[in-house]
C-alpha positions as CSV (number, residue, x, y, z in Angstrom):
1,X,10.2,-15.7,51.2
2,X,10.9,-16.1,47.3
3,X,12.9,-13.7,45.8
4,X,10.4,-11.9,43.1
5,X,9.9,-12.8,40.2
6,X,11.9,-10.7,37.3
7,X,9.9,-9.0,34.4
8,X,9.4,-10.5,31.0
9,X,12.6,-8.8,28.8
10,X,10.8,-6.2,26.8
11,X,11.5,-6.3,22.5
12,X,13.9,-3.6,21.9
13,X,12.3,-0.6,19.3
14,X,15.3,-1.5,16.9
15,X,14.3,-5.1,17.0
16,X,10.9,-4.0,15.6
17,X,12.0,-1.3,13.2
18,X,14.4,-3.9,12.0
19,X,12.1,-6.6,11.5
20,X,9.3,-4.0,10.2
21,X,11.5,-2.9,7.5
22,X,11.8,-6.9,6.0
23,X,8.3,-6.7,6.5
24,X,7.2,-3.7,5.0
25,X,9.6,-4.7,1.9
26,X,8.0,-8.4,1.4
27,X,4.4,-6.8,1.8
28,X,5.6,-4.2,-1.0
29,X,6.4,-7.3,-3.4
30,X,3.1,-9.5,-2.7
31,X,1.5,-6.2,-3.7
32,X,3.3,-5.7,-7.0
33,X,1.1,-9.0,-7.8
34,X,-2.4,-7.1,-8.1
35,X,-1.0,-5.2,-11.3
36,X,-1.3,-9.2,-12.8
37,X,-4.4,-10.1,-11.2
38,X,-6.1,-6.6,-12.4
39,X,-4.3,-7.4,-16.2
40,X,-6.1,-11.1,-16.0
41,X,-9.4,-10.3,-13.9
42,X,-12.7,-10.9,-16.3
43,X,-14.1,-7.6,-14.8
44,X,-14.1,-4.3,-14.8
45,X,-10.9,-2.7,-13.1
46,X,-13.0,-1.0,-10.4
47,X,-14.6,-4.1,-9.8
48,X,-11.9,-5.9,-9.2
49,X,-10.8,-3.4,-6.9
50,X,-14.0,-4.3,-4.3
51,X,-13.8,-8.0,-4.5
52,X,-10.0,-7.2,-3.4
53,X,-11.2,-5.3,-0.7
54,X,-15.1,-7.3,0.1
55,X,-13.8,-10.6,0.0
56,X,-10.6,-9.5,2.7
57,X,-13.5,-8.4,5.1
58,X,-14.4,-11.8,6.8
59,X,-10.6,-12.2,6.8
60,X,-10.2,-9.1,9.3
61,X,-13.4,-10.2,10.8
62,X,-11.8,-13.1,12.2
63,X,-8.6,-11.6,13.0
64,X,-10.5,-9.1,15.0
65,X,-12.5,-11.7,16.7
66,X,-9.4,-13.2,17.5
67,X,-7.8,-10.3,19.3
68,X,-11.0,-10.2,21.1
69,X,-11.2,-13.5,22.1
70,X,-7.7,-13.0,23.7
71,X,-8.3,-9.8,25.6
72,X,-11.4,-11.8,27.2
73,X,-14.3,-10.5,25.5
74,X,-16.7,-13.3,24.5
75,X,-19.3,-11.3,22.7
76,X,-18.8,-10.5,19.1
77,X,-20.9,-7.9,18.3
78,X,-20.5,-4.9,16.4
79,X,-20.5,-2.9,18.9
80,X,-17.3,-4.8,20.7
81,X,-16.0,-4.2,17.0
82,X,-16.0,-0.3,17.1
83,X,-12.5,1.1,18.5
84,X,-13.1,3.5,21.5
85,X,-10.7,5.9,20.0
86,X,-12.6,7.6,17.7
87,X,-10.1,9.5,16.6
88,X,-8.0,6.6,15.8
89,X,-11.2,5.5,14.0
90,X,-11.8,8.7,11.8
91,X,-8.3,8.2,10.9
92,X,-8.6,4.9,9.2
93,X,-11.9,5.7,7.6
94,X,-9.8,8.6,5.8
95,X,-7.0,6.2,5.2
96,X,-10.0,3.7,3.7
97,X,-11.6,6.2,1.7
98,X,-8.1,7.3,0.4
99,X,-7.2,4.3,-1.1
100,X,-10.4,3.8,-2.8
101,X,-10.0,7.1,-4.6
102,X,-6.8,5.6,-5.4
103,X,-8.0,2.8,-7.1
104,X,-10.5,4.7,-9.3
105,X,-8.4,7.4,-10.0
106,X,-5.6,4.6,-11.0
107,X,-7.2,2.6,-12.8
108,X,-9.1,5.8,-14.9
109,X,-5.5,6.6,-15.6
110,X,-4.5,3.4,-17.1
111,X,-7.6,3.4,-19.1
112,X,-6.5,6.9,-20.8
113,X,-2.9,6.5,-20.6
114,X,0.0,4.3,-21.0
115,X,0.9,2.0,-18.1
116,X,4.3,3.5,-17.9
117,X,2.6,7.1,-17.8
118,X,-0.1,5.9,-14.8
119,X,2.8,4.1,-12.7
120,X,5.5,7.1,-12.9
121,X,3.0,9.2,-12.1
122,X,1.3,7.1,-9.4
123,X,5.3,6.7,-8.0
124,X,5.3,10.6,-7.0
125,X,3.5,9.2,-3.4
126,X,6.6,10.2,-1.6
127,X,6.9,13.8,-2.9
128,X,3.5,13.5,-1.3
129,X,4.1,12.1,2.4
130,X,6.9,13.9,2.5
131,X,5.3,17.4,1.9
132,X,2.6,16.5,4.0
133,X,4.9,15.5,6.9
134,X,6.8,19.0,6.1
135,X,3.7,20.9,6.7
136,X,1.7,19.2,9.0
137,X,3.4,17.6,11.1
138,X,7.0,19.3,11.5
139,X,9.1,16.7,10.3
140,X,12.4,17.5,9.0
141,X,14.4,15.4,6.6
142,X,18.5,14.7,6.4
143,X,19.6,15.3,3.1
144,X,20.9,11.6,2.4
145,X,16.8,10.9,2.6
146,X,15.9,13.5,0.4
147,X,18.8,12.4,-2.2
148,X,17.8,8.7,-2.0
149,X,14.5,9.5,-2.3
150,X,15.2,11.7,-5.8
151,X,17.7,9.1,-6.8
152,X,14.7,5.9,-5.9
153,X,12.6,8.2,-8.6
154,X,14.8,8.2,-11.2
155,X,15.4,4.6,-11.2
156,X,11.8,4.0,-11.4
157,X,11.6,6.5,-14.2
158,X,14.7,4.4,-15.8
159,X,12.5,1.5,-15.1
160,X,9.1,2.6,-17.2
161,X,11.1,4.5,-20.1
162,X,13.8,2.1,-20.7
163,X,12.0,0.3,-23.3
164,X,12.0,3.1,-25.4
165,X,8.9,4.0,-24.2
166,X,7.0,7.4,-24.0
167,X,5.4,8.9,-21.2
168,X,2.0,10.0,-22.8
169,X,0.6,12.8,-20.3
170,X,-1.0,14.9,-23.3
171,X,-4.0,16.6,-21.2
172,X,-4.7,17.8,-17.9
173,X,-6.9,15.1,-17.0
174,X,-4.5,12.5,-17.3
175,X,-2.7,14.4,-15.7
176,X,-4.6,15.1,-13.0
177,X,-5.8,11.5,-12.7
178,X,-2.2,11.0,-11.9
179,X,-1.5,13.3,-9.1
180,X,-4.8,12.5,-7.5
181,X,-3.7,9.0,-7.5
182,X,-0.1,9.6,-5.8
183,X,-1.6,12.2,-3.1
184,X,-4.6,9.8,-1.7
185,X,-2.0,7.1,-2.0
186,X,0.1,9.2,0.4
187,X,-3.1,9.8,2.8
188,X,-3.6,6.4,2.8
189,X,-0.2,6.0,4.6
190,X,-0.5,8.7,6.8
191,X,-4.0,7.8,7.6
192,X,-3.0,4.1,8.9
193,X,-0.2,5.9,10.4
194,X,-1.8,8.0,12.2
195,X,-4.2,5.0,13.1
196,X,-1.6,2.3,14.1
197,X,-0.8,4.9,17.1
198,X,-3.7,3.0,19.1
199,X,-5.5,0.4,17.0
200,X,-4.4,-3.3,15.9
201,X,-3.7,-4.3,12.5
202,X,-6.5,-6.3,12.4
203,X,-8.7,-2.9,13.2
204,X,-6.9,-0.6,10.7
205,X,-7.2,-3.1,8.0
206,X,-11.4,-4.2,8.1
207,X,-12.3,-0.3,8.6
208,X,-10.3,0.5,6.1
209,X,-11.2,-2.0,3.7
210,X,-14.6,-1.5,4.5
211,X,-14.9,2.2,3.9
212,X,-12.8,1.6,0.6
213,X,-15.9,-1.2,-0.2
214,X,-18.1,1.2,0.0
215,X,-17.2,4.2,-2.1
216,X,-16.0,1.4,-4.7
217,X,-19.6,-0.5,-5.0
218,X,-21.5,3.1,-6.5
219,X,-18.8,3.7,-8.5
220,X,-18.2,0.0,-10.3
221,X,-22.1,0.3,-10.6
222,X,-21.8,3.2,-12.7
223,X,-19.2,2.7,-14.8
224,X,-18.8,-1.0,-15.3
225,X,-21.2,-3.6,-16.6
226,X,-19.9,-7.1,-15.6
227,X,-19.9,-7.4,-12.2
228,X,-19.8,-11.9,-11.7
229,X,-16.6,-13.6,-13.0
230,X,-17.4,-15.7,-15.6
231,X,-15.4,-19.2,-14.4
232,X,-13.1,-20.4,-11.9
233,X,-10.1,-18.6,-13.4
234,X,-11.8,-15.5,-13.0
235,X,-12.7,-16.1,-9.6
236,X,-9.8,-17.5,-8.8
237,X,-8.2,-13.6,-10.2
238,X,-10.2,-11.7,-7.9
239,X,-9.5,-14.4,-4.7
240,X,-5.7,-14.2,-5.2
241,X,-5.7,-10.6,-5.6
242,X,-7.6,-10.3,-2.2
243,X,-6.0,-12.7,-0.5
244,X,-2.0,-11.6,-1.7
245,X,-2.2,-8.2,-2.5
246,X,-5.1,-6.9,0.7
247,X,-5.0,-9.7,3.6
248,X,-0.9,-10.7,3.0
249,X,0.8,-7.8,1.7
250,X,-1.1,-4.9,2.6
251,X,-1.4,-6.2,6.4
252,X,2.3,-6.3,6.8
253,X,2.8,-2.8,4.8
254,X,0.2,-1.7,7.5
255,X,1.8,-3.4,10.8
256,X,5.6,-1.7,9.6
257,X,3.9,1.7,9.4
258,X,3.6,1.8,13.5
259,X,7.1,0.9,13.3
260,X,8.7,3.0,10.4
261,X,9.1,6.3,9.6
262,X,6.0,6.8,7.2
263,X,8.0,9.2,4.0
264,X,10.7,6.3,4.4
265,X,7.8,3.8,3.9
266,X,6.5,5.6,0.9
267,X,10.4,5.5,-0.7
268,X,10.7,1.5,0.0
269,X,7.5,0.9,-1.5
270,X,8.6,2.0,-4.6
271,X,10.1,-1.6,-4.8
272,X,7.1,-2.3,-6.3
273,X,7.5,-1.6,-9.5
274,X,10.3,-3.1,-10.1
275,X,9.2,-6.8,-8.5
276,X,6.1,-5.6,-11.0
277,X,8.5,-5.8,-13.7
278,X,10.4,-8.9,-12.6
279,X,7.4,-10.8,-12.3
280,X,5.6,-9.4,-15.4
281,X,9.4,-10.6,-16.9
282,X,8.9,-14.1,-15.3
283,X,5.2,-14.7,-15.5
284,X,3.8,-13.3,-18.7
285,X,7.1,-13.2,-20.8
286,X,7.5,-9.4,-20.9
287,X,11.0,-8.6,-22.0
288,X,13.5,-6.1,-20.0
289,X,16.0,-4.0,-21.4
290,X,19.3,-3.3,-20.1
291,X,18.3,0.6,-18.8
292,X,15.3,-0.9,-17.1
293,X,17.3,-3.5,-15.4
294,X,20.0,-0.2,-14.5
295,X,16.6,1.6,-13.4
296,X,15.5,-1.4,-10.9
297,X,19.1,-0.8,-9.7
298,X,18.9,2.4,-8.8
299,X,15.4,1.9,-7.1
300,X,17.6,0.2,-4.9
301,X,20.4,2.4,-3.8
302,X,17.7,5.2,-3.8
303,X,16.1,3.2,-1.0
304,X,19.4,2.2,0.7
305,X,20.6,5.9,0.8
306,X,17.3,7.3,1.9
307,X,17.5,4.6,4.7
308,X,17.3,6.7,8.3
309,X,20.9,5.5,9.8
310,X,18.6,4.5,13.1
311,X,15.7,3.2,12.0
312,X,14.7,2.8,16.1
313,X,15.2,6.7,16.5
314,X,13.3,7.8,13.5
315,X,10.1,6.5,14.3
């Protein structure tokens, strides 16, 4: 008789919460690119912000069909499509709808408001995850998180202001604008959070994007007029920022959320405005001054401090 045969070695959770956090950190820089793509789309700003998430739906299509395919379903209809957990799908649709407020709210904040103003207060997502964990779902935070995650705040603050620039909140729309931005930002993580408990990537990401798509398309309609790039460069805008900034990068944010703790997410991500700023320094020739460069720094060792000391155990 032959001896049986051994199991396959199962991945060890720190392997994955290792490789998830070099993930979720290179899908936080291909991100920092949509800032360029929104600055040199030919549309509106809310329009840009459907073709980034329309034209990443046959993307997830495929990638769902895929995963299919593989399970041993042949028949790729929308029913087949539809998780069973509805739960799990309610979830996404929240996290979906989340980040399209987001992106209005954002980019309403840009139009009324400096850039630096918009980002810093954009930046306060943690604050938000964090809270929300606190109250909801009885997390509890060391101390050395809660430091690096004040100390990852001020180096973005040193980042925006270095300059010598302002931040211009003068009225309580703006400044409202700006909180609603950070706190769906935050229910956007926690919504594909949540979700990534029992659906793929590849399902978190088309339902999201596609209940993003649709509270965008009413509300690009209604504000904006030019809804067709113009040429190839501005099609060319819209493509990259779909294919980098929703299919690339916010894919692999998504896959390190069912691996990561999601408030330590939300501090790492603020890596990305200071790759913004690197790249905005490389590609269109915008200048950094020392105390920015110190604030990009800090970033940095905010992140590395807030760092859980086993990333395996505090999933």
């Amino acid at each position: 008789m032959s001896a049986p045969s051994k199991p396959a070695a199962a991945v060890r959770p720190d392997t994955y919460a290792s490789w998830a956090l070099s993930i979720l950190v290179l899908g936080a820089v291909l991100i920092s690119f949509s800032g360029i793509f929104v600055k040199l789309s030919e549309v509106g700003p809310t329009t840009t912000g459907v073709y980034r998430m329309g034209l990443s739906l046959p993307i997830f299509g495929v990638w769902m069909w895929g995963e299919l395919r593989r399970k041993g379903e042949t028949k790729f209809i929308p029913p087949n499509l539809i998780p069973a957990d509805r739960q799990a799908l309610l979830f996404v649709v929240l996290a979906g709808i989340s980040l399209g407020i987001d992106l209005v709210a954002w980019h309403w904040c840009l139009h009324m408001t400096s850039v630096a103003a918009a980002t810093m207060m954009g930046n306060t997502a943690p604050i938000w995850v964090t809270l929300i964990g606190f109250l909801f779902f009885r997390e509890r935070f060391a101390a050395a998180f809660l430091i690096g995650m004040a100390v990852a705040m001020a180096g973005v603050w040193l980042l925006l202001t270095g300059d010598g620039k302002s931040l211009e909140i003068h009225d309580g729309v703006i400044f409202a604008l700006g909180m609603i931005t950070a706190i769906t930002y935050a229910g956007y993580l926690r919504g594909g959070k949540l979700a990534r408990r029992s659906l793929t990537t590849s399902q978190v990401m088309f339902w999201g994007s596609l209940s993003a798509t649709i509270l965008l398309i009413p509300v690009a309609l209604l504000t904006e007029n030019q809804f067709l790039p113009s040429d190839l460069r501005g099609w060319a805008m819209v493509i990259g920022l779909a294919m980098f900034s929703q299919v690339i990068g916010q894919s692999m944010i998504n896959w390190s959320l069912a691996h990561l703790p999601a408030a330590f997410s939300s501090v790492t991500l603020l890596i990305n405005p200071v790759s913004s700023a690197l790249f905005a320094w490389l590609l269109l020739d915008e200048n950094l001054a020392p105390l920015q460069i110190l604030g990009g720094g800090v970033v940095l060792a905010g992140i590395w401090l807030a760092k859980p000391r086993n990333l395996a155990l505090a999933e």
